[in-house]
C-alpha positions as CSV (number, residue, x, y, z in Angstrom):
1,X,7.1,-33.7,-6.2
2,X,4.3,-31.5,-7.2
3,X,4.0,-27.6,-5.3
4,X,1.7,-26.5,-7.5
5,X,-1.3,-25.4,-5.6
6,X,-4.8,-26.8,-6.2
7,X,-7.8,-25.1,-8.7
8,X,-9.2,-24.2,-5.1
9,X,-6.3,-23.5,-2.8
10,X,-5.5,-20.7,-5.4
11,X,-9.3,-19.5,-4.8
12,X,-9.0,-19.3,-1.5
13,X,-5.6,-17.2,-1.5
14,X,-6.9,-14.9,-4.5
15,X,-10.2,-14.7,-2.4
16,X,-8.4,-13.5,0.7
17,X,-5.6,-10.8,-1.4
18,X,-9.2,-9.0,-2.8
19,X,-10.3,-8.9,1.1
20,X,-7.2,-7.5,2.0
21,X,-7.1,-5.3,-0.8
22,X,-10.5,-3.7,-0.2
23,X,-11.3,-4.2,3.5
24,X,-8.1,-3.6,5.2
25,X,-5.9,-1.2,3.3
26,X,-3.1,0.7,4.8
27,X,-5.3,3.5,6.4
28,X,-7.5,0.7,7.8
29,X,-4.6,-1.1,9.0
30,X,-3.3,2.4,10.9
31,X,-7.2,3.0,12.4
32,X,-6.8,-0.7,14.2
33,X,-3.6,0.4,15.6
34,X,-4.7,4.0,17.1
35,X,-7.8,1.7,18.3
36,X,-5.5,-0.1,20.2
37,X,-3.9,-3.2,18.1
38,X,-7.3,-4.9,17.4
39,X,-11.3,-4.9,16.4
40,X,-13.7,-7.4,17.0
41,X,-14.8,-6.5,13.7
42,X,-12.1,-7.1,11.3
43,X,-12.1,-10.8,13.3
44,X,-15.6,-11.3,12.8
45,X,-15.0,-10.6,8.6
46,X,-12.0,-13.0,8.9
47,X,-14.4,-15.1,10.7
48,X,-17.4,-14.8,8.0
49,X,-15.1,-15.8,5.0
50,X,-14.4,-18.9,7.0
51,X,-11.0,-18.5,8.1
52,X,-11.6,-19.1,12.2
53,X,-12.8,-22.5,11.1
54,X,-10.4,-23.3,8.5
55,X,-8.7,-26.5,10.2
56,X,-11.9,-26.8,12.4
57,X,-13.3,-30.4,11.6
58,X,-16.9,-30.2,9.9
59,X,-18.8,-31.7,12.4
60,X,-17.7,-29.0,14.5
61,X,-18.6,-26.4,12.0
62,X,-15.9,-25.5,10.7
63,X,-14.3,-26.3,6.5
64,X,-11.3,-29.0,7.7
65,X,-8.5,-27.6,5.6
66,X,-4.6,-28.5,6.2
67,X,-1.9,-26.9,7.1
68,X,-1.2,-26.0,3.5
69,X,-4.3,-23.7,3.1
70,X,-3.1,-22.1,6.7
71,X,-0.4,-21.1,5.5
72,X,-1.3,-19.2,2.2
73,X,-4.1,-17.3,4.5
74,X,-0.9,-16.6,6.8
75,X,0.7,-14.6,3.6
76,X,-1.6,-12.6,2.5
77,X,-2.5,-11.9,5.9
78,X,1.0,-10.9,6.4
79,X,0.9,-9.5,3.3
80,X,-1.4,-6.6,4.5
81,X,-0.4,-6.2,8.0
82,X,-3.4,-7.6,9.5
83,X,-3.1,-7.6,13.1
84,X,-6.2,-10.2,14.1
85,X,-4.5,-12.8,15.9
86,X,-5.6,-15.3,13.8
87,X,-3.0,-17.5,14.6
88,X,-3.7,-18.1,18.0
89,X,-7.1,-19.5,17.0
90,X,-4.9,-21.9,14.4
91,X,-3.0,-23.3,17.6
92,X,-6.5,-23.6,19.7
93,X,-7.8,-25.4,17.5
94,X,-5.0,-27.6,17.1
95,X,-4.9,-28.7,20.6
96,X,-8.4,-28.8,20.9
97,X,-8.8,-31.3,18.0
98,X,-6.1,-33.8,19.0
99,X,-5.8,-33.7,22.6
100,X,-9.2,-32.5,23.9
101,X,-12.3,-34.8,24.6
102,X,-15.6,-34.9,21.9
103,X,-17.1,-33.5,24.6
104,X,-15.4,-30.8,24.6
105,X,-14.7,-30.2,21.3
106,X,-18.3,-30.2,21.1
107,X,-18.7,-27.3,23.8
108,X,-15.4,-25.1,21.9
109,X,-14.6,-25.4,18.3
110,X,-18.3,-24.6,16.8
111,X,-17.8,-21.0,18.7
112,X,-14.1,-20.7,17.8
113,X,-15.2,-21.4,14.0
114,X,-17.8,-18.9,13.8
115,X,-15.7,-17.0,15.5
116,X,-18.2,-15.7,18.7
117,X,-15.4,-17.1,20.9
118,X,-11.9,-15.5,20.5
119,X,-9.4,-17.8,22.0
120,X,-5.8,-17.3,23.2
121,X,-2.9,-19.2,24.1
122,X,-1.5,-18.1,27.5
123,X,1.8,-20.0,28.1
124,X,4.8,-17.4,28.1
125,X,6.3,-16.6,31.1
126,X,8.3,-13.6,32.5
127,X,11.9,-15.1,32.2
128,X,11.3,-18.1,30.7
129,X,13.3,-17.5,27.2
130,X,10.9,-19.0,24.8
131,X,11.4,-22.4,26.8
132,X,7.7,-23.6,27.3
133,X,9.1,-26.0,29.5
134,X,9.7,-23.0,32.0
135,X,6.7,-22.9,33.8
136,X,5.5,-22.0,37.5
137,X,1.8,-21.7,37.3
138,X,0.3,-24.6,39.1
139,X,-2.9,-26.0,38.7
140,X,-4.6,-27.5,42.0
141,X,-7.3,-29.9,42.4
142,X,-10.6,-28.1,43.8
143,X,-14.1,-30.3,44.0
144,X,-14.8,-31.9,40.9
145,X,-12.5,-29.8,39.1
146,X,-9.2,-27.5,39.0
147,X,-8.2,-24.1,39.9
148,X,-5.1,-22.3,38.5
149,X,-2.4,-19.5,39.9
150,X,-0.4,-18.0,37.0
151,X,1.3,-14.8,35.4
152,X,1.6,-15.1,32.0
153,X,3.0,-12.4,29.1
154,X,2.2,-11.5,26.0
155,X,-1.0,-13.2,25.4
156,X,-2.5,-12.0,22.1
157,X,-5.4,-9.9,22.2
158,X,-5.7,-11.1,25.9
159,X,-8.0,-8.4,27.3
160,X,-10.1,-9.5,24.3
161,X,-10.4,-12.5,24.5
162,X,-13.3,-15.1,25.4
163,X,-11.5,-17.7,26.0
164,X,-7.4,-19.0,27.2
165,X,-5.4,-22.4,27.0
166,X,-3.7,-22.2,29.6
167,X,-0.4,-24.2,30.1
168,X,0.0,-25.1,34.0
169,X,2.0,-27.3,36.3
170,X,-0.1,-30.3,37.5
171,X,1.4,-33.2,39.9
172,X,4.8,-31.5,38.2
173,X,4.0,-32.6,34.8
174,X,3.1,-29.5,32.3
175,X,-0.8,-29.6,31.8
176,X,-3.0,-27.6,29.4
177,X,-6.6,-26.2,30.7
178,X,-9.5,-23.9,29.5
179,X,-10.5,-20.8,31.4
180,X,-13.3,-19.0,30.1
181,X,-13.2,-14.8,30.4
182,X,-15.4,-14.2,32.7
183,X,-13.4,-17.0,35.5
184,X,-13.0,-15.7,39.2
185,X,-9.4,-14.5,40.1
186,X,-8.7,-13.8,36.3
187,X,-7.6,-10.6,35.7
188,X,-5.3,-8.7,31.9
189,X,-3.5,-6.0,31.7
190,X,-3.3,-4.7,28.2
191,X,-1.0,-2.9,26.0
192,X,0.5,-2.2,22.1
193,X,3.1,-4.2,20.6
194,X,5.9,-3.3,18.7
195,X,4.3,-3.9,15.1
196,X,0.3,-2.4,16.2
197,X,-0.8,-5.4,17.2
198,X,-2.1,-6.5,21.0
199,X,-1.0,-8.1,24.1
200,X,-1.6,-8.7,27.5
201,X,-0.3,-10.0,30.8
202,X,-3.0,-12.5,32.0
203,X,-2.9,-13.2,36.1
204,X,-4.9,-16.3,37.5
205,X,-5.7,-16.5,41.2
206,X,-7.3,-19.3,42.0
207,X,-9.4,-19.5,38.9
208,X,-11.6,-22.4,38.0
209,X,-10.6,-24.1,34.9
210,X,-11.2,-27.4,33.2
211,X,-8.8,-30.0,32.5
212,X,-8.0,-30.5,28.8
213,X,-4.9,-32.9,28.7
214,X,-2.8,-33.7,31.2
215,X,0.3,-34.3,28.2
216,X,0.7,-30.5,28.5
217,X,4.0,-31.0,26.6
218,X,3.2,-32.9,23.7
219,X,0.2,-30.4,22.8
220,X,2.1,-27.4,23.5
221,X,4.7,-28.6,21.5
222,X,2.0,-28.9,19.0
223,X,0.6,-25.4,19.1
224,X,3.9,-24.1,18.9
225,X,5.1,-25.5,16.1
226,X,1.6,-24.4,14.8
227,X,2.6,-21.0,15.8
228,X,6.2,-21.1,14.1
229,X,5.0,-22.4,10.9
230,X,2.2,-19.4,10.8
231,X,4.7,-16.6,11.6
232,X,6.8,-18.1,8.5
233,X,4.0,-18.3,6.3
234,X,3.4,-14.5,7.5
235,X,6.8,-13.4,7.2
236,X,6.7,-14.7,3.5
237,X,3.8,-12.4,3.0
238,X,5.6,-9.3,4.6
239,X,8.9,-9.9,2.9
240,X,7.2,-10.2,-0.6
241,X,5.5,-6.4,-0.5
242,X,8.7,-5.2,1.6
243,X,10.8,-6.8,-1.5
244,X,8.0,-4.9,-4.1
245,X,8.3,-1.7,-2.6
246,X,11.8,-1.6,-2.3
247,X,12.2,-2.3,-6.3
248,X,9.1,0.5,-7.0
249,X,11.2,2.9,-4.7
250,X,14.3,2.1,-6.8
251,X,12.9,2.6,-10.5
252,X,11.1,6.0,-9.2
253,X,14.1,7.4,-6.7
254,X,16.4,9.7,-9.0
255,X,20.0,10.9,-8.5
256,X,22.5,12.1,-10.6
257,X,19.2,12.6,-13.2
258,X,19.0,8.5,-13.3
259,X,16.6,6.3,-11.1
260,X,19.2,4.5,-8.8
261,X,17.7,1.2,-9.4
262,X,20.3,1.7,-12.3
263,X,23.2,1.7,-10.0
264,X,24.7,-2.0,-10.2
265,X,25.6,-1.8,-6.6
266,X,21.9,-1.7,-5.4
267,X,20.6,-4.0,-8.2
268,X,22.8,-6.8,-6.6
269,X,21.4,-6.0,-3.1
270,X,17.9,-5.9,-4.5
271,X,18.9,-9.8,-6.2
272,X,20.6,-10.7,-2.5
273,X,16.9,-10.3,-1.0
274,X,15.0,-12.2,-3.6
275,X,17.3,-14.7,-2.7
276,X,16.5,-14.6,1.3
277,X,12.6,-14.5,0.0
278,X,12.8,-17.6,-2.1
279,X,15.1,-19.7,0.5
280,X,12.8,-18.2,3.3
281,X,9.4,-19.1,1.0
282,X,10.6,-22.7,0.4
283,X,11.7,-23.2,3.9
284,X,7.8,-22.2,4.9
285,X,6.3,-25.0,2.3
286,X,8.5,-27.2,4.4
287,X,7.3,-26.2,7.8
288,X,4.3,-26.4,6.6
289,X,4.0,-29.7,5.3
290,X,6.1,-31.0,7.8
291,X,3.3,-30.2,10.6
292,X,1.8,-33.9,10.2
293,X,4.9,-35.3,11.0
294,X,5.8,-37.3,13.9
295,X,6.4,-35.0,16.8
296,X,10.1,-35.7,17.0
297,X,10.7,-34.6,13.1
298,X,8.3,-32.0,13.5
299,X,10.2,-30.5,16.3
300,X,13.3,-30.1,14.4
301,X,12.1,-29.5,11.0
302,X,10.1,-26.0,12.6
303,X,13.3,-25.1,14.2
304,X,14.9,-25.3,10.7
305,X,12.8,-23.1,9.0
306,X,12.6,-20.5,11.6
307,X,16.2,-20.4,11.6
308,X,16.3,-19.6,7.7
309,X,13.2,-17.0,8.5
310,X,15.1,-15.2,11.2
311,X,17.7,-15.2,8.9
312,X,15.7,-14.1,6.0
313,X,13.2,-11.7,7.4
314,X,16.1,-9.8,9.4
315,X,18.2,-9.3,6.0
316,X,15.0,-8.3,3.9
317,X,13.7,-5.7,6.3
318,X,17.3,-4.7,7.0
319,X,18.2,-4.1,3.3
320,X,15.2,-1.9,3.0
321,X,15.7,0.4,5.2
322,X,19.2,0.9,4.2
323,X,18.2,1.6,0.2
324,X,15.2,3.4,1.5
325,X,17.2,5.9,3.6
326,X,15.4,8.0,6.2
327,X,11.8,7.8,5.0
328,X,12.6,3.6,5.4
329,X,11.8,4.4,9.1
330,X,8.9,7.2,8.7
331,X,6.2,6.2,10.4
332,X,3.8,7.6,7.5
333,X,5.4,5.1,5.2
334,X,4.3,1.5,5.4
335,X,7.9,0.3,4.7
336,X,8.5,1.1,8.1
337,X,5.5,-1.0,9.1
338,X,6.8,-4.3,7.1
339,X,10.6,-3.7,9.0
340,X,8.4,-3.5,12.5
341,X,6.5,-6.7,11.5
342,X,9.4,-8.6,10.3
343,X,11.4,-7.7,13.8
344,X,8.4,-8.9,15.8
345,X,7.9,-11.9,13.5
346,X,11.5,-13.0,13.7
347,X,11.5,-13.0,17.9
348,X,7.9,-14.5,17.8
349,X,7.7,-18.0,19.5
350,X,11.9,-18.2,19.5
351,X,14.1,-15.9,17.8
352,X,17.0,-17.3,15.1
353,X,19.5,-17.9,18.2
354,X,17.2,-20.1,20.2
355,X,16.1,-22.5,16.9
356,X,19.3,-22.3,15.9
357,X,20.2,-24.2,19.7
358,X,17.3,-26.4,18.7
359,X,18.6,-27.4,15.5
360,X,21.9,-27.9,17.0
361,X,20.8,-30.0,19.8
362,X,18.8,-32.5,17.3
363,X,21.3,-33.4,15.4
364,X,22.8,-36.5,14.8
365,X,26.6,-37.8,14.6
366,X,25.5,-38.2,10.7
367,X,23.2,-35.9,9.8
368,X,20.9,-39.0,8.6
369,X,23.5,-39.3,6.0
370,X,25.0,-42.6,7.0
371,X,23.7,-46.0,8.4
């Protein structure tokens, strides 16, 4: 099998690491998070070099790229810390393109690609333990439509956004619906997040919304897994500058007169991290490619690779700080900024303990080895 990447997947990646480079260095990256964990204006770039439309069928305005293309945007995204919740617009767009009508993928993706509408997926709960199943909003039928009572946590970039899937109970089956920002009843409370980025608690009261599939599990499913294969392809970015810095501090850091990236001792835990990188940066390919999948597969091939990211990004960021010593956790350094992002990352859409339930639960008396 061929993973070499194609004349203009490589474009695209180098494209986005010059962006990165110039647009959103580390003091850019610090300004976003005093501002409050995002700007409409950073999204808006991200939205002009065509990345809001990036799986967004043509027809709809957008450049109908694959997963594959996602996920190196997701690393060198990662790679510099940008806090843009770009992957909640990957998992709209998702469940608008498969489950919604041409109607209204009419009315929402040629916004979302341009990027005037800012969506957000609204479907954690407080006490629900990454099980999307866990739900107690209820949707209700009003006049020709819907109206919706929920709580839900940690939306990204709620307060901010224009837009909200919003995963419901409807006739006791799970149900996805669209609320626009400017609803009745629909009020966000916003706040930072551990690595700079933005949240919000989102409350519904009665809201009008509109129906968009009534197999609420199936997309949702669908988004997540969207989600999970994102935050690998991100973690890969993160681990690979935490992994850089962490050699540069070890051929510059003297004691005893001698850079300690001389010691043996550290220059085996420096070859124990490449190690988590590469299993973790393979594992990604395969969540990524695995996304077209039949949803059962899919399911279970996610969990997999989250499990060896949790595993991965814990020990990378872990090992850094440790051959860093104190200034590992300065706030002035950005090494302390790649260990924040990696602990949110590893916890984002089910930490290592709950895939490694899921993984557990799919398997088989045979592993698929035997007939």
């Amino acid at each position: 099998m061929n993973f070499d990447f194609s004349d203009e997947q490589t474009q695209l990646q180098d494209a986005l690491r010059r962006w990165v480079d110039k647009s959103y260095p580390f003091t850019h990256y610090r300004v976003t998070v005093q501002a409050g964990g995002f700007d409409r204006a950073n999204y808006t770039q991200l939205a002009e070099l065509g990345l809001c439309g990036l799986q967004v069928a043509e027809d709809h305005g957008g450049l109908a790229m694959g997963a594959v293309e996602a996920m190196l945007v997701m690393q060198e995204l990662g790679a510099g810390l940008v806090l843009e919740p770009l992957t909640d617009t990957f998992m709209v767009s998702s469940v608008l393109a498969h489950f919604a009508s041409e109607q209204q993928r009419v009315q929402w993706l040629p916004g979302i690609a341009t990027g005037d509408t800012l969506p957000a997926l609204a479907w954690m709960e407080r006490g629900g333990r990454y099980k999307h199943a866990a739900c107690q909003a209820v949707a209700a039928p009003s006049g020709n439509g819907f109206v919706l009572t929920a709580s839900k946590s940690i939306v990204a970039a709620g307060d901010q956004a224009d837009g909200f899937v919003v995963s419901t109970l409807l006739d006791g089956e799970l149900a996805l619906f669209w609320v626009d920002r400017g609803a009745p009843g629909l009020t966000t409370r916003g706040y930072g997040l551990q690595d700079g980025s933005r949240g919000a608690d989102l409350t519904l009261a009665n809201t009008p919304a509109t129906l968009i599939t009534r197999d609420g599990t199936a997309a949702l499913e669908l988004a997540l897994d969207v989600g999970i294969a994102s935050v690998c392809a991100q973690g890969v970015g993160v681990m690979d500058k935490t992994l850089a810095l962490t050699a540069d501090y070890l051929n510059t850091r003297k004691q005893f007169g001698v850079a300690i990236g001389t010691f043996q001792a550290l220059r085996h835990r420096i070859a124990d991290m490449k190690m988590q990188l590469e299993l973790a940066r393979s594992m990604s390919y395969y969540a990524s490619l695995k996304l077209s999948a039949p949803a059962a597969e899919r399911r279970a091939a996610l969990a997999r690779a989250k499990v060896q990211l949790g595993q991965s990004m814990r020990f990378v960021g872990q090992q850094s700080v440790q051959l860093h010593g104190g200034i590992g956790v300065t706030d002035d350094y950005i090494g302390s900024h790649y260990f924040k992002k990696l602990t949110q990352l590893e916890l984002s859409f089910g930490d290592t303990l709950h895939h490694l339930g899921e993984v557990s639960a799919r398997m088989s008396d045979t592993a698929g080895v035997f007939a």
